[in-house]
Steps between C-alpha positions, in 0.01 A plus 500: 500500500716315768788319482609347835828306631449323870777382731423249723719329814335188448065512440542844635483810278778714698468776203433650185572723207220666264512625161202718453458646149329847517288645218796722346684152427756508784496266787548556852703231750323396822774330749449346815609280797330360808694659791598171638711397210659846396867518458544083395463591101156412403444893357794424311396220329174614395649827395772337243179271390289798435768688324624199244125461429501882383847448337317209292191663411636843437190604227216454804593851659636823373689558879529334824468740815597372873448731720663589845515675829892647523478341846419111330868416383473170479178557242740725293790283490281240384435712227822591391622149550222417258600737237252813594645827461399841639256688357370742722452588891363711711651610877368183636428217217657360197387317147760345355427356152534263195451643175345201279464737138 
């Protein structure tokens, strides 16, 4: 399953986030802006949308996982902002999590 949270300037989807549930009952975020609108807040948005929907319906996954490149900061503030916490990294990327259980 798919859950799905669109930002739009105007008719115009200008990005996205994903929650994809795996088969081990966690979930995975998807996040993404068109280039052309990057930096004006819509990644925000549908971040803090996607993460009071998981703060509401905290029995649909066992953990939340968005995942990172080290280089991405603005992807991993957006998860900390959204209350995601480290959980493990490599040399070059970074899950940070929400623990639903």
């Amino acid at each position: 399953g798919r859950k799905r949270f669109i930002a739009r300037e105007g008719k115009t989807p200008v990005a996205f986030l994903d929650i994809i549930k795996s088969q081990n009952g966690e979930a995975n975020i998807a996040i993404g802006t068109d280039a052309k609108y990057r930096g004006k807040g819509y990644a925000s948005k549908v971040a803090s949308r996607g993460a009071k929907w998981i703060d509401q319906h905290p029995d649909v996954f066992t953990k939340v996982n968005w995942g990172a490149f080290k280089e991405n900061t603005a992807s991993i503030n957006l998860a900390k902002k959204n209350g995601f916490v480290l959980d493990k990294e490599t040399k070059s990327f970074a899950t940070y999590s929400k623990r639903m259980e």
